[in-house]
PyMOL CGO cylinders between C-alpha atoms (Angstrom):
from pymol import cmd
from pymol.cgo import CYLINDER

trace = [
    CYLINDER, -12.29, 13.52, -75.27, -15.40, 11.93, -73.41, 0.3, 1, 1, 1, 1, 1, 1,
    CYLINDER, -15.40, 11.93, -73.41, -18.62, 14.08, -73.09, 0.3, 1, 1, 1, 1, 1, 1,
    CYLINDER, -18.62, 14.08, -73.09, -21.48, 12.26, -70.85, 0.3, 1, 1, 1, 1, 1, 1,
    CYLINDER, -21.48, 12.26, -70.85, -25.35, 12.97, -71.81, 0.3, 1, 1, 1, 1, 1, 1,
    CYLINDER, -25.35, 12.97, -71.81, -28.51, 12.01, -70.39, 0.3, 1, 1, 1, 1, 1, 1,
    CYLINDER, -28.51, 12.01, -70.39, -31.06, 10.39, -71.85, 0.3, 1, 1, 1, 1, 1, 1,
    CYLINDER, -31.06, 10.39, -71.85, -34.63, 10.27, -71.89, 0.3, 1, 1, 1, 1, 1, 1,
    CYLINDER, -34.63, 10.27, -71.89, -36.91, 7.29, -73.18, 0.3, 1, 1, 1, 1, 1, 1,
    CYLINDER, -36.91, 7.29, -73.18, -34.66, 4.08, -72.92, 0.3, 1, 1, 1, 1, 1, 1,
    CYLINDER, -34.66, 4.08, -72.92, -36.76, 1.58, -71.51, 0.3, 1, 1, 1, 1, 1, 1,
    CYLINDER, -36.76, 1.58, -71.51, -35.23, -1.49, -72.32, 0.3, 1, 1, 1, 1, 1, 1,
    CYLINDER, -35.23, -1.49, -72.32, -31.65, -3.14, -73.45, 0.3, 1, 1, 1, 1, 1, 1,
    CYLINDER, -31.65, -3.14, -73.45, -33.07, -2.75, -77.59, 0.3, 1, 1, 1, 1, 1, 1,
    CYLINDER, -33.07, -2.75, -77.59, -33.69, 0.79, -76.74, 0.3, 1, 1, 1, 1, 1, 1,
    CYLINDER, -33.69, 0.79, -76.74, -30.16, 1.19, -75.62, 0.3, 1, 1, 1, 1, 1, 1,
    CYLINDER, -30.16, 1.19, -75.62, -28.82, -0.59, -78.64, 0.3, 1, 1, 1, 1, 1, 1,
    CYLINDER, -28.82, -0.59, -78.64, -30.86, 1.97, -81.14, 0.3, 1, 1, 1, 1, 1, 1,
    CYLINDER, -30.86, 1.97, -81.14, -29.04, 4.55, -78.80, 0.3, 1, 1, 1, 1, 1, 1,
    CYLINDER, -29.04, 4.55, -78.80, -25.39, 3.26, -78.94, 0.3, 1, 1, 1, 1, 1, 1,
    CYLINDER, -25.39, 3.26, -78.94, -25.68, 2.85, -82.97, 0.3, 1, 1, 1, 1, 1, 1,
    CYLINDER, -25.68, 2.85, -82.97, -27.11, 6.38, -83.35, 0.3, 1, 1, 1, 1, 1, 1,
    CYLINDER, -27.11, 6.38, -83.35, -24.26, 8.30, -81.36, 0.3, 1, 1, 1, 1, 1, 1,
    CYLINDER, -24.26, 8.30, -81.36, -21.54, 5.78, -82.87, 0.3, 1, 1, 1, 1, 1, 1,
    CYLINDER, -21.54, 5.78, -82.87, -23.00, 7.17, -86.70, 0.3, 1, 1, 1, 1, 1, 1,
    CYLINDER, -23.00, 7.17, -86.70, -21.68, 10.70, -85.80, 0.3, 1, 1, 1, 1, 1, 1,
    CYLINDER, -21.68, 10.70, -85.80, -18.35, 11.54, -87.38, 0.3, 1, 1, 1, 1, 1, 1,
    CYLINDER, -18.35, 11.54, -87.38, -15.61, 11.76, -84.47, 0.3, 1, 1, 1, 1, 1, 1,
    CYLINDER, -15.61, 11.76, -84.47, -17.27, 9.15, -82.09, 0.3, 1, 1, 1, 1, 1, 1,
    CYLINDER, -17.27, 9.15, -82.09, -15.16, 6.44, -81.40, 0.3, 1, 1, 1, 1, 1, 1,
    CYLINDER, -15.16, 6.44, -81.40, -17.50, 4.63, -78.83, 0.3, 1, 1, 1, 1, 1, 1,
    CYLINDER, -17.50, 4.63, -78.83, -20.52, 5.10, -76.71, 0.3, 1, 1, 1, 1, 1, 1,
    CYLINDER, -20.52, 5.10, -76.71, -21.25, 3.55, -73.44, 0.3, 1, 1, 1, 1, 1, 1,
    CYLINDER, -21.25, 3.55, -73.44, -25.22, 3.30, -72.56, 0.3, 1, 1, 1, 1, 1, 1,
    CYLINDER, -25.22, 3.30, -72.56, -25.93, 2.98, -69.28, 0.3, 1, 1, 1, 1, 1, 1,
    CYLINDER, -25.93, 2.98, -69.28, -29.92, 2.34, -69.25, 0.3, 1, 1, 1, 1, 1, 1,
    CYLINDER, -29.92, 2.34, -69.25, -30.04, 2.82, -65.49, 0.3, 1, 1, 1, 1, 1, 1,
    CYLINDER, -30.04, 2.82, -65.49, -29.18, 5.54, -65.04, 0.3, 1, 1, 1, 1, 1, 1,
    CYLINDER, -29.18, 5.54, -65.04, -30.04, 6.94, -68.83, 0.3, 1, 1, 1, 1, 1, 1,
    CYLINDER, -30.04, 6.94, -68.83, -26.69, 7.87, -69.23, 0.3, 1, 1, 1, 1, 1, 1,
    CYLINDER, -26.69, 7.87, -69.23, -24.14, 7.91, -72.33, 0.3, 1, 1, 1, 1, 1, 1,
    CYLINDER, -24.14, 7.91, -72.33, -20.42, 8.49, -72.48, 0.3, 1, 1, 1, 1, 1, 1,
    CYLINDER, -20.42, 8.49, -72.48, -19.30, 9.00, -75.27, 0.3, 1, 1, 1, 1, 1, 1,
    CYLINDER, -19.30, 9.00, -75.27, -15.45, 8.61, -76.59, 0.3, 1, 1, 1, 1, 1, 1,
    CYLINDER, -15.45, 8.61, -76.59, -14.35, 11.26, -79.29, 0.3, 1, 1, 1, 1, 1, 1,
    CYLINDER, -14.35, 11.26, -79.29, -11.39, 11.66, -81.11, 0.3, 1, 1, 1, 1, 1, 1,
    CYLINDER, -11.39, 11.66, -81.11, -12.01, 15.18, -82.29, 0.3, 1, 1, 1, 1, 1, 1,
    CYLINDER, -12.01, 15.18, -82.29, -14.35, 18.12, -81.26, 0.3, 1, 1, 1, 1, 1, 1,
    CYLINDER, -14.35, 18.12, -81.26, -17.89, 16.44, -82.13, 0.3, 1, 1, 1, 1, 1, 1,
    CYLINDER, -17.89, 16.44, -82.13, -20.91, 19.45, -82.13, 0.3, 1, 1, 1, 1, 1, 1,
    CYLINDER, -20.91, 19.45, -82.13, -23.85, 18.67, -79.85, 0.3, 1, 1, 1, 1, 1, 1,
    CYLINDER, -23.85, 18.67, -79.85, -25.88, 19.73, -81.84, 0.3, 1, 1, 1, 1, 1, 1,
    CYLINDER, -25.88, 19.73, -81.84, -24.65, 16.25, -84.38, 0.3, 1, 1, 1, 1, 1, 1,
    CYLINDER, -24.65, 16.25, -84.38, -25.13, 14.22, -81.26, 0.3, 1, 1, 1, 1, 1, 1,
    CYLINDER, -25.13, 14.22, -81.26, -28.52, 15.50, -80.27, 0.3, 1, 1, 1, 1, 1, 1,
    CYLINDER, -28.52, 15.50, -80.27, -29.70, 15.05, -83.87, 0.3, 1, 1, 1, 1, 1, 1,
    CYLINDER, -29.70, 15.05, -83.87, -28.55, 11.35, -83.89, 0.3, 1, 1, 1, 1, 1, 1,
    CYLINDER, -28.55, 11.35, -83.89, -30.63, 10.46, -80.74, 0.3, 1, 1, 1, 1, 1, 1,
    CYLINDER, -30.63, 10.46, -80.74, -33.91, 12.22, -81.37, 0.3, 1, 1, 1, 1, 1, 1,
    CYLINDER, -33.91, 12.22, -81.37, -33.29, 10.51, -84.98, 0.3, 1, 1, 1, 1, 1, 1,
    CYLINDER, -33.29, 10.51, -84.98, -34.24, 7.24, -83.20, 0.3, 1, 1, 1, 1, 1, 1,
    CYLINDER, -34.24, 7.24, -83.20, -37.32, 9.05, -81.25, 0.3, 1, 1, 1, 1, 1, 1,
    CYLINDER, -37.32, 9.05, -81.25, -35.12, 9.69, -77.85, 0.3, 1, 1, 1, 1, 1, 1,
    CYLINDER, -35.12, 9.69, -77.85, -34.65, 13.14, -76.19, 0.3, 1, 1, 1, 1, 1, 1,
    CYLINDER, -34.65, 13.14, -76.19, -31.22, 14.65, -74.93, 0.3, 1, 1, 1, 1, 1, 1,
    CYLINDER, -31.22, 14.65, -74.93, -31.69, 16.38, -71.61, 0.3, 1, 1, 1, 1, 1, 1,
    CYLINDER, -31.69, 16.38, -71.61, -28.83, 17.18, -70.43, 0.3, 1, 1, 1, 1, 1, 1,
    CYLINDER, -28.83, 17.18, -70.43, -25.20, 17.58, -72.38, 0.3, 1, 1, 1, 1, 1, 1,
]
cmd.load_cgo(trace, "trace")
């Protein structure tokens, strides 16, 4: 399953890495593609991942979800 999100706060390519290693820690995600651009993430599941766990993993690293 893929699932895109927005978000808010990457300003730079280390931002995007902190980012890409927080959604990859959730259980189920099986990649994450950061777009910094356009402050986008798609993420790559292999089962039903809450996004509630995925929202907790960015903010974790001091970045907002805006849109799932």
């Amino acid at each position: 399953m893929k699932k895109k999100i927005l978000v808010e706060g990457m300003k730079c390519e280390n931002c995007v890495k902190h980012v890409k290693e927080a959604v990859g820690s959730v259980e189920g995600v099986i990649s994450a593609d950061v777009n910094l651009s356009n402050k986008s993430v798609i993420i790559e599941t292999n089962t039903e991942v809450s996004d509630e766990a995925i929202k907790l993993a960015v903010n974790s690293e001091k970045y907002k979800v805006v849109d799932l």
